[in-house]
ZAVEX-503070 format. One record per residue (C-alpha): residue in three letters; x, y, z. Coordinates in pm, whole numbers, padded with zeros to 5 digits, always signed. Layout:
! residues N
ALAXYZ...
This chain:
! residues 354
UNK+00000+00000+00000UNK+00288+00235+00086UNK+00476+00182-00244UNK+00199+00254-00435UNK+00112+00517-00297UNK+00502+00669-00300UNK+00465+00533-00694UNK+00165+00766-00758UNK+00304+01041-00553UNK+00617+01038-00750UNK+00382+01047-01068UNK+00169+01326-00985UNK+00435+01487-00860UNK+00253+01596-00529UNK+00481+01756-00273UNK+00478+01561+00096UNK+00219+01891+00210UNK+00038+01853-00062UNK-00030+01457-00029UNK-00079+01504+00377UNK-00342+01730+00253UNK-00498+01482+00002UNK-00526+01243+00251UNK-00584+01425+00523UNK-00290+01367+00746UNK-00064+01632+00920UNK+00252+01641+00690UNK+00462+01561+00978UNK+00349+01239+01055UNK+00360+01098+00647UNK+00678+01277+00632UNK+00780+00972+00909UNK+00613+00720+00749UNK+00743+00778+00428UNK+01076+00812+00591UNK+01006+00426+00757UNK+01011+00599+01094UNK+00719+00479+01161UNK+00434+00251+01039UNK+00122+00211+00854UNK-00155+00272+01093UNK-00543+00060+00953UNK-00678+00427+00971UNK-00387+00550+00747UNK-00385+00254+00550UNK-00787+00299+00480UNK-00681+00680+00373UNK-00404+00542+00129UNK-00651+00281+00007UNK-00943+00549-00029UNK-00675+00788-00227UNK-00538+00524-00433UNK-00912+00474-00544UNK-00986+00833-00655UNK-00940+00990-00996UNK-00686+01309-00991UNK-00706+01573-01169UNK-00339+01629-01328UNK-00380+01792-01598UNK-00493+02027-01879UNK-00918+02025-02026UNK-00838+01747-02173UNK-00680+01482-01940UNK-00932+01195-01889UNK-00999+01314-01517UNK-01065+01652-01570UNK-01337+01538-01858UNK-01467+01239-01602UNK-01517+01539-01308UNK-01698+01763-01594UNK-01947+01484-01708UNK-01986+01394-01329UNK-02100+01789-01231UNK-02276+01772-01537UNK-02508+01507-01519UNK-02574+01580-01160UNK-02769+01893-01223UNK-03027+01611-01370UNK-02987+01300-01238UNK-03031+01107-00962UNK-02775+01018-00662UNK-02790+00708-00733UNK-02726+00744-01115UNK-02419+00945-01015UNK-02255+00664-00799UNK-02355+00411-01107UNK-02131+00652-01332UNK-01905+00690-01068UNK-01868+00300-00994UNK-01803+00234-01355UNK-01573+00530-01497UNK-01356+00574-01220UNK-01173+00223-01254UNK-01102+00408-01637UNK-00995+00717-01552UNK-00727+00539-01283UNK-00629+00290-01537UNK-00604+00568-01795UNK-00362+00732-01509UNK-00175+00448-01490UNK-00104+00404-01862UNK-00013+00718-01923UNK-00332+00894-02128UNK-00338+01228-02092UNK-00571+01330-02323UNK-00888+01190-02373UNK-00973+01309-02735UNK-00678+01077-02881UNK-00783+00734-02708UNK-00786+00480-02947UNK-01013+00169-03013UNK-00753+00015-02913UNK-00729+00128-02541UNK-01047+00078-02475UNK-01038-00282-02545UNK-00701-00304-02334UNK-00894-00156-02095UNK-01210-00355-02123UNK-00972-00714-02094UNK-00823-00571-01786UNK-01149-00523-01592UNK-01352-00798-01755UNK-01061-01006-01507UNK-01288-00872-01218UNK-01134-00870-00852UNK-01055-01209-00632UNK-00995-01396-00969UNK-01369-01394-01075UNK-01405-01271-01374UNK-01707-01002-01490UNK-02022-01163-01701UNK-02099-01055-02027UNK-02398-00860-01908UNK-02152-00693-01608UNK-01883-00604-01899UNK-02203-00462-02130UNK-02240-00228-01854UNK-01870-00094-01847UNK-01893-00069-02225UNK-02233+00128-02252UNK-02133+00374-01957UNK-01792+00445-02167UNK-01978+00477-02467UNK-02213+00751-02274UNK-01875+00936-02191UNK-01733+00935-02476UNK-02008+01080-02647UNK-01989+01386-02397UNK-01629+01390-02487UNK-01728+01455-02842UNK-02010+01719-02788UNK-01750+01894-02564UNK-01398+01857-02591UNK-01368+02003-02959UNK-01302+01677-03161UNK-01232+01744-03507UNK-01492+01637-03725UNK-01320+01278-03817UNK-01314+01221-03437UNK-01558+00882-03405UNK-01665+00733-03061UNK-01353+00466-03031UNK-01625+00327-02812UNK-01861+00247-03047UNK-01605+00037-03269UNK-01636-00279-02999UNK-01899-00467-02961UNK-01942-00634-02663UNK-02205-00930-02637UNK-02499-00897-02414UNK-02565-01089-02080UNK-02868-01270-02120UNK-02932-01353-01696UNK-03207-01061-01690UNK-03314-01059-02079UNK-03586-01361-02056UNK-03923-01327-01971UNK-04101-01552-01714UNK-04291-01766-01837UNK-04728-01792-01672UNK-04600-02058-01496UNK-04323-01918-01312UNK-04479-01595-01222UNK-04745-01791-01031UNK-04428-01979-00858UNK-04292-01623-00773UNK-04645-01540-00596UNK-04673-01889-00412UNK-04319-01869-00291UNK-04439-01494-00165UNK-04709-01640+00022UNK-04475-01901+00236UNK-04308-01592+00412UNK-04426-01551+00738UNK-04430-01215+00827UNK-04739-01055+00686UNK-04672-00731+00626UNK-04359-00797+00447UNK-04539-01055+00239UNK-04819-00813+00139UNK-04530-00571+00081UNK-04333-00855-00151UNK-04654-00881-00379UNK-04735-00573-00407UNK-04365-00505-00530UNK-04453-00808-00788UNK-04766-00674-00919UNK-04694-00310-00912UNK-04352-00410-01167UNK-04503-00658-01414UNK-04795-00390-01431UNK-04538-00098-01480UNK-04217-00190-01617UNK-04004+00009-01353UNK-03660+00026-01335UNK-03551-00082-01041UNK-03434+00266-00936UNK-03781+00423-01018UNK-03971+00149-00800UNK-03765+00219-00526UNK-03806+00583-00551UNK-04204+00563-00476UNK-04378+00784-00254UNK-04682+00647-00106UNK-04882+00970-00238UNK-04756+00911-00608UNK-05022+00781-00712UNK-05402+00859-00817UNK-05686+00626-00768UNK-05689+00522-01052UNK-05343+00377-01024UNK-05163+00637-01270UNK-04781+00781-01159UNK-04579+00968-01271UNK-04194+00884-01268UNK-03833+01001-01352UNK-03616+00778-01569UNK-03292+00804-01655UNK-03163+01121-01755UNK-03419+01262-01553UNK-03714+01219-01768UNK-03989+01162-01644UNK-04337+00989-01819UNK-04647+00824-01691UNK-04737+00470-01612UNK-04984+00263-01401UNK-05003-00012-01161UNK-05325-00133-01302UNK-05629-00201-01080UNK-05446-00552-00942UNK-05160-00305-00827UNK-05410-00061-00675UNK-05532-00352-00483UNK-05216-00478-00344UNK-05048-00140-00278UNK-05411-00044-00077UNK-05337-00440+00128UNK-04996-00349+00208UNK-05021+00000+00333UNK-05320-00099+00564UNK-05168-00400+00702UNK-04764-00197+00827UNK-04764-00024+01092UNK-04487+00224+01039UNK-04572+00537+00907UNK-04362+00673+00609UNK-04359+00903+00297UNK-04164+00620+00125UNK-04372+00371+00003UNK-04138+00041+00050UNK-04042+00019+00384UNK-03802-00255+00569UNK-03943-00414+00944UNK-03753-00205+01098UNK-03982+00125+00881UNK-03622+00211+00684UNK-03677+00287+00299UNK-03609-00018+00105UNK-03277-00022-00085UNK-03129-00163-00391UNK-02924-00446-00197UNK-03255-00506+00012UNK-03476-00532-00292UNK-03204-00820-00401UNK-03221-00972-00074UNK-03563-01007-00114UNK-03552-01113-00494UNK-03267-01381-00428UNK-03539-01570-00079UNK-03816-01586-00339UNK-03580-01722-00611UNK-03445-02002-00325UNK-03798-02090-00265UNK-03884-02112-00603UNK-03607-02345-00773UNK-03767-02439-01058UNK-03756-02100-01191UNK-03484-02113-01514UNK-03223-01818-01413UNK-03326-01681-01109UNK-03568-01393-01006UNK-03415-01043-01050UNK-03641-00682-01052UNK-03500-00609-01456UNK-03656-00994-01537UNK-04024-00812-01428UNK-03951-00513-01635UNK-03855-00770-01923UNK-04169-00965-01895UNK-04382-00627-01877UNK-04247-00459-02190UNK-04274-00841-02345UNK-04647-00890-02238UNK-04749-00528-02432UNK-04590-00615-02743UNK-04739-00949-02747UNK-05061-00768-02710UNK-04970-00559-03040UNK-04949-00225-02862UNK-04740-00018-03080UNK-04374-00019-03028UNK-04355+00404-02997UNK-04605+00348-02715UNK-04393+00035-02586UNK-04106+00313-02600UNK-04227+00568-02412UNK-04433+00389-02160UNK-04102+00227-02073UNK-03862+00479-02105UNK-03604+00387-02392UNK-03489+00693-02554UNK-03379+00489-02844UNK-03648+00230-03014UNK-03372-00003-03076UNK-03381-00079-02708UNK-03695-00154-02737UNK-03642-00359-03046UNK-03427-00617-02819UNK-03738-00737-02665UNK-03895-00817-02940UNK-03678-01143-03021UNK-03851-01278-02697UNK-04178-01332-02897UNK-04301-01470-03214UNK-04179-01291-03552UNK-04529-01277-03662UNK-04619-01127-03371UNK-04293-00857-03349UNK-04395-00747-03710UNK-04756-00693-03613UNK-04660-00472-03331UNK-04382-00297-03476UNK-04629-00218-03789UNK-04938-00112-03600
């Protein structure tokens, strides 16, 4: 930990002052440490970890970190928190790796680099390697920055997306449909938990996405006061737009069950036992008990499978595929497109030419 940090410090060429600063230790006491007079505390070592981890900015408009902290301030103005740390989770591993090899500006990555780059982190961490769906997200999320780079970094007009080039095949865990069958597993499995309220809460979260097609970051952003009585909301997507959908009279139903039955009052409209707001790791946790208790579901229960099976079910009923689009939020019908390989051809064509 020490010699890489000594290693970057050498490379950014940060004074002793200025790297006490960084990570927020008097200069003193890392001018012992580096000077082996005395050792690596766990609270220093957690600094130097935390440090090592973060992009620097070291150079001009260009350098790869100065364009990642631009898109980041950018997109903040209208997106969500939890959009930024996404961006943040997947770019930053770049920008350090760009660090490392030497890129200092962004506009003349090649192709090239970015598959370097992509074989590096597809290795994963603790020797298990990323899936092609976990990669897919890597790629798309450089692709996004990239094209910021070209609307503002002043490209010359031959400049091309180098992430574009590479194509990187898609993970196929959350892209099928449940089948009749296995949705009524999902709700049977529901009804073995014990705990009322949090089953009522479980199938309501059920019904409300195969009625809805949320993202999983737009369900868990639900107000209990979001909705009318008929079952309409209104909801913010990615890239902060925001469009109408409903929960259909089954979710109206459910939603009423489950709000009755807890006793905790709160604006949020998932709640834990303990009345917290329901998170993205709890919303697996819960996902991951109903797929144990339901083994004979083919690749597992996730919240993007319900979404799937939702957008799936309305093109199967030949609603057309603009509507498809903006009821679910794709900005691009292509995306929409994908989910049409899930159901017959003569059905796609009759929904796509409605």
């Amino acid at each position: 930990m020490l010699d890489q940090t000594v290693h970057r410090q050498r490379k950014l060429d940060l004074s002793t002052r200025k790297l006490a600063e960084q990570l927020e230790v008097s200069p003193a006491l890392l001018s012992l440490l580096l000077n082996g007079k005395r050792g690596v505390s766990k609270d220093l070592a957690d600094r130097m970890a935390r440090w090592l981890a973060t992009p620097m900015v070291s150079g001009g408009p260009k350098h790869p970190a100065t364009v990642y902290k631009a898109f980041v301030a950018e997109r903040a103005s209208f997106v969500s928190l939890e959009t930024i740390r996404y961006y943040k989770e997947k770019l930053e591993p770049f920008i350090l790796w760009c660090e490392k090899q030497n890129l200092s500006d962004i506009t003349l990555i090649k192709r090239t680099s970015i598959g370097e780059f992509l074989t590096f982190i597809r290795k994963g961490r603790r020797g298990k390697p990323l899936s092609n769906g976990a990669l897919k997200l890597h790629h798309q999320t450089l692709k996004t920055l990239f094209n910021y780079v070209g609307e503002t970094c002043g490209v010359s007009g031959a400049w091309a997306n180098p992430v574009s080039q590479i194509k990187v095949k898609q993970g196929d865990a959350h892209r099928t449909a449940f089948a009749d069958v296995e949705i009524s597993a999902i709700y049977t499995a529901i009804g073995t938990q014990t705990d009322r309220v949090l089953k009522l809460r479980n199938r309501a979260i059920v019904t409300v996405l195969l009625n809805s097609a949320l993202r999983a970051s737009e369900l868990l952003s639900l107000e209990v006061d979001d909705f009318d009585s008929s079952g309409g909301c209104s909801v913010i997507g990615k890239g902060g737009k925001r469009r109408l959908v409903t929960i259909g009279k089954s979710g109206v139903e459910v939603v009423k069950a489950y709000l009755k039955a807890r006793k905790k009052r709160s604006t949020t409209l998932w709640i834990t036992r303990s009345g917290d707001p329901l998170t993205k790791a709890g919303l697996r946790h819960m996902m991951l008990a109903v797929s144990r208790r339901s083994p004979l579901i083919a690749g597992g229960v996730f919240a993007h499978r319900f979404r799937y099976t939702a957008v799936t079910r309305l093109l199967k009923a030949g609603v057309p595929l603009r509507s498809v689009q903006l009821y679910a939020g794709h900005s691009d019908p292509q995306t929409t497109l994908r989910y049409a390989h899930a159901i017959g051809v003569d059905e796609a064509i009759a929904a796509i030419d409605v």
